[in-house]
N, C-alpha and C positions, 0 to 999 in steps of 0.2 A: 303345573304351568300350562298356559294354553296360548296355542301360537295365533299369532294376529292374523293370518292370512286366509282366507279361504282357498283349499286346496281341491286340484283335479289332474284330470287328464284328457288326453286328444280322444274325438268318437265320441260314441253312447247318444243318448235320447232322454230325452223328457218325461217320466209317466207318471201320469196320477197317481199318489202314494194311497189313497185309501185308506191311511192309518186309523184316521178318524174314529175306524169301528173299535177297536180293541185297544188304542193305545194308553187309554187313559183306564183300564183295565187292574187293578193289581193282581197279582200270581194268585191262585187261586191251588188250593193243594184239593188234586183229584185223589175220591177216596182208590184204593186199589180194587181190582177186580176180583170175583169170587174165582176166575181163571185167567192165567197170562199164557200167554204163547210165544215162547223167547224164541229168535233166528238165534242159530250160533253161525249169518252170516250178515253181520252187521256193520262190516267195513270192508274199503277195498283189499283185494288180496284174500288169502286160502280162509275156506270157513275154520270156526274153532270144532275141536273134536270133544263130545259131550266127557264128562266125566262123574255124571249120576247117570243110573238104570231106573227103571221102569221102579215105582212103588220105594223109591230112594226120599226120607225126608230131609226138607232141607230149610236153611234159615234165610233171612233178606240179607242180601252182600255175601252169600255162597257161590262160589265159583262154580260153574254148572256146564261153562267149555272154555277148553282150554285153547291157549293160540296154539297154531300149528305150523309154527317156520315163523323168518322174520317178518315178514309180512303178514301178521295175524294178527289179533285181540281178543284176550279174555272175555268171555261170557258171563257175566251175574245174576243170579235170582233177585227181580225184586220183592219177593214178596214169602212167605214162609209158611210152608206146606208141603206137599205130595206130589212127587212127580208121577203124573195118572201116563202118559205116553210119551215118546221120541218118535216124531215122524216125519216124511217130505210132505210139507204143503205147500199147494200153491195159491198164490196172494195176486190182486193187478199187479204188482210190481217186480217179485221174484217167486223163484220156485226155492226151497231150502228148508235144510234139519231145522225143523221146530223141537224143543224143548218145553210140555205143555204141564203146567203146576197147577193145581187144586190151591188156592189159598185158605189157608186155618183161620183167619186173622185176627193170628197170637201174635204179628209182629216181631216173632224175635230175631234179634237179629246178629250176622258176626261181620266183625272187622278186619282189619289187615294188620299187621303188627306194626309199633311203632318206630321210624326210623329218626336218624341226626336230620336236623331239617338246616345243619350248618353245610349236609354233604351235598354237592353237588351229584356226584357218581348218583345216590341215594334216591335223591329227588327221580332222576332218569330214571332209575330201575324200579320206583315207585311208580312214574307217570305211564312205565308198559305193565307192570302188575297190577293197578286199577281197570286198565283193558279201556285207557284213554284213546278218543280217536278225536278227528275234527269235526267237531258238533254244526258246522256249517251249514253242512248237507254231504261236502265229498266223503266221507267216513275216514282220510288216511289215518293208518293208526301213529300216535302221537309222538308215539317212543322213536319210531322211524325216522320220521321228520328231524327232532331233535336229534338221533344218532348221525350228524352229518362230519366230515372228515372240513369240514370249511369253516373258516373264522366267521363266527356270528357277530357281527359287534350292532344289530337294532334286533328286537324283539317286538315287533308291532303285532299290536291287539286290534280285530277286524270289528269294530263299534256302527262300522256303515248301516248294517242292513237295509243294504237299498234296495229289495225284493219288494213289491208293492202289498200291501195288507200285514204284511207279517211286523209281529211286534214285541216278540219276547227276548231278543238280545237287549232292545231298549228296555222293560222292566227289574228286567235281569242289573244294569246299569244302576237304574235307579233304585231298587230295592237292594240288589247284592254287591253295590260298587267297590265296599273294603274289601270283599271276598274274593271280583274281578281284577283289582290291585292286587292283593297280594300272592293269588296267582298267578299273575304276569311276572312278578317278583322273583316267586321259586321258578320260573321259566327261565330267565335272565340269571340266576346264579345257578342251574344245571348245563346253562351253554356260555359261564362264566363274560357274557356281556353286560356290559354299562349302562347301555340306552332301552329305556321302554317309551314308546310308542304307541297312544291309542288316535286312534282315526273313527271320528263319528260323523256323520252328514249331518249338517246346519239344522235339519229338521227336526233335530231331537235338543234343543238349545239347553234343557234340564239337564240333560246328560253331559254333557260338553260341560256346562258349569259345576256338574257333582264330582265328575272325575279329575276336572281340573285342578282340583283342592288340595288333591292327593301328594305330597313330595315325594320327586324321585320318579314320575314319570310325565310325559310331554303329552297335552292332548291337542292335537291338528284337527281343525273343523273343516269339514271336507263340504265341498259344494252339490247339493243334491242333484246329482244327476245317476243315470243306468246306466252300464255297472258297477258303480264305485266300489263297490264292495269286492268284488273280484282281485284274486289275488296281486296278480299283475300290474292291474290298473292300481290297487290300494297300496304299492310299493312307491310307483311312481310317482303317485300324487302327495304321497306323505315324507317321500327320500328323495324326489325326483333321480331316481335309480330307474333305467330300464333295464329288464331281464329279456335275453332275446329268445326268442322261438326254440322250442327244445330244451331249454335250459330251467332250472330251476332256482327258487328265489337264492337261497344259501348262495350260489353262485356271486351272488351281488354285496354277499354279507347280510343275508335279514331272512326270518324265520315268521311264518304267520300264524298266528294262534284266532280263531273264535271267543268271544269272549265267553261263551258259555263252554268252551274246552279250559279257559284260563281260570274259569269258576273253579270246574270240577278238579282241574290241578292242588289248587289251593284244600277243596276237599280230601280230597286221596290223601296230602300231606299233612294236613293241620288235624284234620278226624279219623284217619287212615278207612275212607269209605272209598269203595271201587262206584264202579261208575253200573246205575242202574236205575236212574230215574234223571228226566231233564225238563224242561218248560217248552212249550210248543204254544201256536197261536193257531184257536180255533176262530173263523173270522168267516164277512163274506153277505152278503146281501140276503144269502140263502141259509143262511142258520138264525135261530129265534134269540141266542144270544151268546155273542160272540167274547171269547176269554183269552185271557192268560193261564195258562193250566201246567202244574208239575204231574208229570204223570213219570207212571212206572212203566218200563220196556218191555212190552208184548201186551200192552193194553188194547183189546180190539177197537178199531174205529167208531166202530157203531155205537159202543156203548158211550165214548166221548162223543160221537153227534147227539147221543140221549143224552146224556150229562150239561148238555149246552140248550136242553129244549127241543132239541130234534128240528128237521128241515121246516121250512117256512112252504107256504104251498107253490109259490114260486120257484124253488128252488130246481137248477138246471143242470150242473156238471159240481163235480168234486175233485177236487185238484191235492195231492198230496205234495205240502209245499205251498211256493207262491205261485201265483200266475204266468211269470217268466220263463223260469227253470223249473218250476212242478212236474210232474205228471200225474195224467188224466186218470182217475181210478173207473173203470167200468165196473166197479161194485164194490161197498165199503168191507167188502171179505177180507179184510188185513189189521194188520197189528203190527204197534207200534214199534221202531227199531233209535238205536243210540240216532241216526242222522236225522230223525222226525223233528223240523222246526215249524210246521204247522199243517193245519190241514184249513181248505181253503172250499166254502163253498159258495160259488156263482147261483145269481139268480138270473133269471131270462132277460133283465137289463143289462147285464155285466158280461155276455157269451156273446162273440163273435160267427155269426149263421151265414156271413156271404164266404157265398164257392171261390174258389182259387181262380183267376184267370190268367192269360200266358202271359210274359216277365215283358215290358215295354222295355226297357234297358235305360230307366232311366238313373240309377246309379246310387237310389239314395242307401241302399242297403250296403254297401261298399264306406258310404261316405261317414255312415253311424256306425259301423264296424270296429271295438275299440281295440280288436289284433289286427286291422291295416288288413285284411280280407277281401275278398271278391266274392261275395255270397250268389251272386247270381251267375257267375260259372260255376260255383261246383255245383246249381241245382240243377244247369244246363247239361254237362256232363254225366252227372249221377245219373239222371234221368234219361240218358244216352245208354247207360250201362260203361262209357269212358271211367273207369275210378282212378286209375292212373292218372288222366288227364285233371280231373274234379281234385283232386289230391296238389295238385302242381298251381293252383290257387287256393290254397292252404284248410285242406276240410281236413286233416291231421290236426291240423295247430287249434282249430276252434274248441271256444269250450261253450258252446251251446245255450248262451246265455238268453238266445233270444230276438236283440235289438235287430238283429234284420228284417225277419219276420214281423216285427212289432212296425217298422217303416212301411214295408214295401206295401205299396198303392195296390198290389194285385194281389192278396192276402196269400200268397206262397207259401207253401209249407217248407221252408228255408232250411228250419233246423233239422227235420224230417230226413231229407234230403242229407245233411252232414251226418245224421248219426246212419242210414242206407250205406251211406259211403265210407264209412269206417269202418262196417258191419264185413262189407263187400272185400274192404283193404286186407283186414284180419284173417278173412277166409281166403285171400290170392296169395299171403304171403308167409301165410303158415307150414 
């Protein structure tokens, strides 16, 4: 079923989606690499503790770290071979136990055991034994989420992808829609709810009509606008439910799944495969040819920028992720982790070179704000060393989506500024 109405919410901004380059793209199966480099710290919360040694052979879908508290996620091999070392690397992005495999590529591979797919309990204890997280980009791990003490009664599937350039939830849609249905499915009967919920942005009008097919779940065409996709925002425009500051969605009754977490659900329980390979979007003005790519977890970046043709000669900045909520890689030295949904790279038409100047106070950063924020105090206080004060117009509540920065006339580093200030908060009040 698919609801008449185009849905949103208050805030956000407008920005060119860029789709163009990759969306008409289908999934492309990257071959695996002769070496992978697994993090066992691949979601929020404690890293997993290894559970192979040095010269240990192992197969694809081999457990390789184990979670460590509730707050953790199992580790997978994708790929089947030799484990040559266990060491800290550090990558642009984090520092952390790599788990580094020789691949054989014998391919072989082990499974999880079969469970009732009638059980609820089952499905849950499946969906943390696959070492399920939120394929988003936040990494929370899955089992968590769904272990909530709160009457679920919507399970909404986050189909926006309103991140600009990126494009592999929508092929995902289109290519794996049964597979995205009926993991939504076993979600809703491990948290014994009725309602599924998928939310797509208008922009994706094939997807809206492929999942709308489906019985048994509601698809809401959501109005393209930034952040729709954000959790918050994607509750309210699809339940008009607000969750307030501090609080979390269960709060409201509703549970948010990625649609590429409600994939690999449907995986873990239908094929009993743990989670060890996902689809990311390599895209961007600055690559010679821009994909849809299932890759394995610890695949280095550089060899998917060679897998795509390698940079273009214009090419200026590399963004892991989107544009908005990315981060800026100062060298392709990393490899790929369960929250990699693309990698993004700009050419010298596409990068932003004018310097910052000082905030005129004209408000619009406030006005696009879709948590009702004052982005231009906390960049005034931060930048005072005030964090208390930066804090007391809401740089706790932010989740760094961007849209202020993306407004503000005086190219301020807004977000810069919020995460400064959380950094600052953590360290006064630990």
């Amino acid at each position: 079923m698919i609801s008449e109405k185009r849905a949103t919410f208050p805030g956000g901004v407008h920005v060119p989606d860029n789709k163009y380059l990759a969306e008409k793209k289908p999934i492309e199966i990257m071959p695996a690499p002769e070496k992978v480099y697994v993090s066992l710290s691949q979601h929020i919360g404690k890293p997993s503790e290894a559970t192979v040694s040095v010269g240990d052979r192992v197969k694809k879908g081999q457990l390789i770290g184990k979670e460590a508290g509730f707050i953790s996620a199992n580790v997978y091999s994708g790929v089947s071979g030799t484990v040559t070392e266990i060491k800290t690397i550090s990558t642009p992005l984090n520092t952390a136990t790599y788990v580094v495999i020789q691949n054989d590529g014998l391919e072989e591979e082990e499974f999880l055991p079969p469970i009732d797919k009638e059980d609820s309990q089952a499905i849950m204890q499946r969906v943390r034994d696959a070492g399920l997280v939120g394929l988003g980009g936040a990494g929370f791990p899955t089992y968590v989420k769904m272990a909530t003490d709160e009457k679920i009664d919507v399970v909404l599937i986050n189909g926006a992808e309103c991140e600009p350039y990126l494009t592999c939830d929508h092929r995902m849609m289109l290519e794996h829609g049964d597979g995205v249905v009926k993991g939504a499915k076993y979600i809703a009967k491990a948290l014994n709810c009725q309602t599924v919920i998928i939310g797509i942005e208008e922009n994706k009008p094939d997807a809206i009509e492929k999942l709308g097919a489906y019985d048994g779940v509601k698809v809401v065409p959501l109005k393209k606008k930034y952040p729709q996709g954000s959790e918050k925002q994607l509750i309210y425009a699809c339940t008009k439910r607000a969750v307030q500051p501090g609080k979390l969605p269960a709060s409201k009754g509703v549970c948010v799944f990625n649609v590429q977490t409600a994939f690999q659900v449907y995986e873990a329980v239908e094929f009993n495969r743990p989670l060890y390979q996902r689809v990311m979007t390599v895209t961007g003005k600055g690559i010679k040819e821009p994909k849809n790519l299932l890759v394995r977890n610890g695949t280095p970046y550089a060899e998917i920028i060679a897998y795509c043709g390698g940079l273009t000669d214009n090419a200026a900045k590399v963004i892991a992720g989107g544009p908005m909520m990315g981060k800026i890689l100062t060298s392709v030295d990393g490899y790929t982790r369960k929250t990699d949904s693309g990698l993004l790279v700009e050419d010298v038409t596409e990068v932003c070179i004018t310097e910052p100047s000082p905030c005129i106070n004209c408000g619009r950063c406030a006005k696009a704000c879709p948590m009702h924020l004052m982005p231009m105090y906390i960049d005034l206080y931060t930048q005072t060393g005030n964090f208390e004060r930066a804090d007391s117009y809401g740089a706790t509540n932010c989740f760094e989506c961007g849209t202020c920065a993306y407004v503000c006339p005086a190219k301020r580093d807004l977000v810069g500024s919020v995460q400064l200030c959380k950094r600052k908060l953590r360290e006064l009040r630990s």
